[in-house]
C-alpha positions as CSV (number, residue, x, y, z in Angstrom):
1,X,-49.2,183.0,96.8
2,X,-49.5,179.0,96.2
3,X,-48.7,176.2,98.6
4,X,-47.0,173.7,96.7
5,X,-48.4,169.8,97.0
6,X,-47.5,167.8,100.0
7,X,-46.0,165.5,97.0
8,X,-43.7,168.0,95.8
9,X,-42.5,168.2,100.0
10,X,-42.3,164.7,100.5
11,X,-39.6,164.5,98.0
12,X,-37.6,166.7,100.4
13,X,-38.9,165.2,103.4
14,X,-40.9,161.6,103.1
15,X,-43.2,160.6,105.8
16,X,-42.5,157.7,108.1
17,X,-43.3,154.3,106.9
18,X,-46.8,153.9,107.1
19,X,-47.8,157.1,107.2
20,X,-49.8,159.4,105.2
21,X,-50.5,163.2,105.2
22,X,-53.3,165.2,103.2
23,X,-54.4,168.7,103.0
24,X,-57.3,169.6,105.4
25,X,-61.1,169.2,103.5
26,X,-64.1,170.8,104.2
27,X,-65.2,168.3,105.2
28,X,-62.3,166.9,108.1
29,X,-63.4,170.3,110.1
30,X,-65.2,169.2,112.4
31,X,-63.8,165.8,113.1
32,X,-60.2,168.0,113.7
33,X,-61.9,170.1,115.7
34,X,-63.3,167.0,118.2
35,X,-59.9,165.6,118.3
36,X,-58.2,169.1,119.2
37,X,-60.4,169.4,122.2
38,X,-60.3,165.9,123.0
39,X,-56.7,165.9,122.6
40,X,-55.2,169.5,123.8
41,X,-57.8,170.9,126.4
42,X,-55.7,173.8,127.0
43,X,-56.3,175.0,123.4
44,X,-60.0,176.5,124.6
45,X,-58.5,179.6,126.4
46,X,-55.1,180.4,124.5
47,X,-54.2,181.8,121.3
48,X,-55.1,178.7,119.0
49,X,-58.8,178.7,120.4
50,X,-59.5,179.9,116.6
51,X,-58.9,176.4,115.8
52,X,-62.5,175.3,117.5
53,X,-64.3,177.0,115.6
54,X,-65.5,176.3,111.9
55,X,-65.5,179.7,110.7
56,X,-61.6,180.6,111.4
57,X,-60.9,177.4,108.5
58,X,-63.4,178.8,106.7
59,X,-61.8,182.6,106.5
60,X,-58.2,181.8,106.7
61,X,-57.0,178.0,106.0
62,X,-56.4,176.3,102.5
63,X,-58.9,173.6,102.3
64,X,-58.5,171.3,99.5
65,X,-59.9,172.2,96.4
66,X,-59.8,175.7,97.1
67,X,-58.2,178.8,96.9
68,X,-54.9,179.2,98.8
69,X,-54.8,181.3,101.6
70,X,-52.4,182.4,104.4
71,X,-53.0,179.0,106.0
72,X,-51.9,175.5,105.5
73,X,-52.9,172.8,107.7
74,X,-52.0,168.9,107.2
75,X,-53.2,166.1,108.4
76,X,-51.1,163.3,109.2
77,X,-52.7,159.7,109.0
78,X,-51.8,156.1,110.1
79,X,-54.5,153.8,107.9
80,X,-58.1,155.1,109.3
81,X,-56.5,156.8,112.3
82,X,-56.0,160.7,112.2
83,X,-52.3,160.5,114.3
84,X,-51.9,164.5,114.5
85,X,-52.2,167.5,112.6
86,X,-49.4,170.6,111.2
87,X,-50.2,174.1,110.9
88,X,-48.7,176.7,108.9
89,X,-48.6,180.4,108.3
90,X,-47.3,182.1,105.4
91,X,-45.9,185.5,106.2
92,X,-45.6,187.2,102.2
93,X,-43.6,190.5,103.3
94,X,-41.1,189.4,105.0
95,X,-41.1,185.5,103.3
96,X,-41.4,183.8,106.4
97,X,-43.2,180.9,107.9
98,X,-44.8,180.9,111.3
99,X,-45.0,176.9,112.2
100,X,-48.6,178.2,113.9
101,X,-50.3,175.1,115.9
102,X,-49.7,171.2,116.0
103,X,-50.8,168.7,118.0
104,X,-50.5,165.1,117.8
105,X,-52.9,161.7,119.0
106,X,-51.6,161.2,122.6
107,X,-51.7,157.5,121.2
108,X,-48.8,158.7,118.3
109,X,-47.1,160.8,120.4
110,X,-43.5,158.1,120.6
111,X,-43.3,158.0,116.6
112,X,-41.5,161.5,116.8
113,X,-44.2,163.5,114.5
114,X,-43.4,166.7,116.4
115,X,-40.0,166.5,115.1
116,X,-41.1,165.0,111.8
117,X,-43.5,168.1,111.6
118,X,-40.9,170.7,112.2
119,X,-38.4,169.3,109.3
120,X,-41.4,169.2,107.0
121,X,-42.3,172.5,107.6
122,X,-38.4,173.1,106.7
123,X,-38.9,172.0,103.4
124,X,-42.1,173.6,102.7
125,X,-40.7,176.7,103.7
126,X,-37.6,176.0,101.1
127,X,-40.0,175.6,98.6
128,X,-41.9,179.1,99.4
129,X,-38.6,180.5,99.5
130,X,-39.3,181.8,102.7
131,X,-35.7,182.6,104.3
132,X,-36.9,182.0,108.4
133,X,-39.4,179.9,110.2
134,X,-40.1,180.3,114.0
135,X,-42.7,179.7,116.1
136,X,-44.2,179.6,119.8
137,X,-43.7,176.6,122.5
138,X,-45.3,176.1,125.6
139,X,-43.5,175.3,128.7
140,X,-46.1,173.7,130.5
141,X,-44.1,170.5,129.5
142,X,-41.0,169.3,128.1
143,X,-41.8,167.5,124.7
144,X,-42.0,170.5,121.7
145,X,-38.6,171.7,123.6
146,X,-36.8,168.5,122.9
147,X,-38.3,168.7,119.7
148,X,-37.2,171.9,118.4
149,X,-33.7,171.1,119.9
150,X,-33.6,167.8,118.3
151,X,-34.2,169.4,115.1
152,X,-31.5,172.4,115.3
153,X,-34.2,175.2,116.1
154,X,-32.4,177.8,118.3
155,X,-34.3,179.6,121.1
156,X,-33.9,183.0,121.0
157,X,-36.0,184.2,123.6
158,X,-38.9,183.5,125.7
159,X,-42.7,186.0,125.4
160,X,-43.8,186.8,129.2
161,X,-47.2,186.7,129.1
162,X,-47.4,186.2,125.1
163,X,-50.3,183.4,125.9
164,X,-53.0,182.1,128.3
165,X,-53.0,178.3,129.4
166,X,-55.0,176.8,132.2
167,X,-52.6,176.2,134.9
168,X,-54.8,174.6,137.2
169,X,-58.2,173.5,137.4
170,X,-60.7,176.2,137.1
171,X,-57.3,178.9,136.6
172,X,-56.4,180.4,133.6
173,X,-53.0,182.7,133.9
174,X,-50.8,184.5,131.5
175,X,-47.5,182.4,131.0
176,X,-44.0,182.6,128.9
177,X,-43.4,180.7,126.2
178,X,-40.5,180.0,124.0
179,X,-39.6,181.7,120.7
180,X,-37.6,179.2,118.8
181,X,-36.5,180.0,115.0
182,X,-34.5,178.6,112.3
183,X,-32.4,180.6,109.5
184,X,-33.3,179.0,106.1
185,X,-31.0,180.5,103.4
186,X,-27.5,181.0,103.0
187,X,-25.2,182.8,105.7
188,X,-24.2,184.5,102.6
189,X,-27.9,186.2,102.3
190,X,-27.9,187.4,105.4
191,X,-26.5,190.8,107.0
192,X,-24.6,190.7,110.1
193,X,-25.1,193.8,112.0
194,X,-22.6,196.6,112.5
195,X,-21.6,196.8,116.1
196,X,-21.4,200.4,115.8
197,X,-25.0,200.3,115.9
198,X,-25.7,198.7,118.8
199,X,-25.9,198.7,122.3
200,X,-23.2,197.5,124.8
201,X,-25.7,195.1,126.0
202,X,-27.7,194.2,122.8
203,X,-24.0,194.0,121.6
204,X,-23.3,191.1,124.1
205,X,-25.9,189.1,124.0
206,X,-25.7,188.9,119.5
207,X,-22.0,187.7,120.3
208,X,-23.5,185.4,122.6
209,X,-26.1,184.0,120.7
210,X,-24.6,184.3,117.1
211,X,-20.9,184.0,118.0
212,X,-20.5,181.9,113.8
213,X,-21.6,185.4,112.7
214,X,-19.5,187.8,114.9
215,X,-15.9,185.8,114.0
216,X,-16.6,186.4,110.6
């Protein structure tokens, strides 16, 4: 696999004015990993605590430089200030891209880089040729929702129990999340299932979700 340049992606998608993004460095680690912590709390009992520690860059991100792995991280700048940060995992069977972990400077957080994130990742995807992208999305607040609506991600579901957040101080619990997706080819690529093979009820809820596909 190869990631292509963020150049070649900001030709499909530029950054906002003023903006600049770079792939993660060796050297950025731990200054990423002090802002995560500083800026996402929460991160230190879910799924994404890999990202505190040095060694999970070390074993599965691209860092500049270097070889390309399953991992592609970005970090978006505003002059000296670091204003968030884009994660990325490339999933080779399949050719699909997991938008992994994000988070932006609380002090950034009005200049609409979640959505800016999410229609970047678009186009890197394109350029992969992957054919989906999905990913995960807390509902401990309301902001990567609007996000993924805003940017015509559909939810298709929500994972009881897929991660741990701290709910209260002191209290970590098991909570649902979101599983929002987006198709990236053709409708023509893509196989609409037979309804002779499903269920009654799996049945009604593809028409219900999919009706473009089931008219057709």
């Amino acid at each position: 696999m190869k990631w292509p340049e963020i150049s070649q992606v900001e030709e499909l998608m530029p950054l906002p004015e003023g903006l600049t993004a770079q792939r993660l460095r060796r050297s950025d680690i731990p200054m990423l990993i002090n802002f995560i912590e500083k800026w996402y709390p929460d991160v230190s009992v879910g799924g994404a605590s890999c990202y505190l520690t040095p060694e999970f860059y070390e074993s599965d991100a691209t860092l500049e430089g270097g070889e390309d792995k399953p991992l592609f991280v970005m970090l978006i700048w505003k002059s000296q200030d670091l204003a968030g940060f884009v994660s990325w995992d490339w999933e080779a069977a399949p050719q699909a891209l997991y938008a992994r972990f994000g988070v932006i400077n609380p002090s950034h957080r009005s200049a609409g880089l979640g959505t800016y994130g999410m229609k970047f990742g678009e186009a890197l995807g394109r350029l992969m040729g992957a054919g989906f992208i999905y990913s995960m999305c807390t509902l401990k607040t309301p902001h990567m929702q609007a996000a993924f609506e805003r940017s015509g991600y559909k939810l298709l579901g929500f994972a009881p129990g897929y991660d741990k957040e701290i709910v209260s101080p002191g209290v970590v619990k098991r909570v649902f999340e979101a599983y929002y997706a987006k198709i990236l080819v053709a409708e023509s690529e893509l196989q609409v299932p037979d309804p002779a093979n499903l269920t009654p009820k799996t049945m009604a809820l593809f028409q219900s979700m999919f009706p473009e596909f089931v008219t057709k």
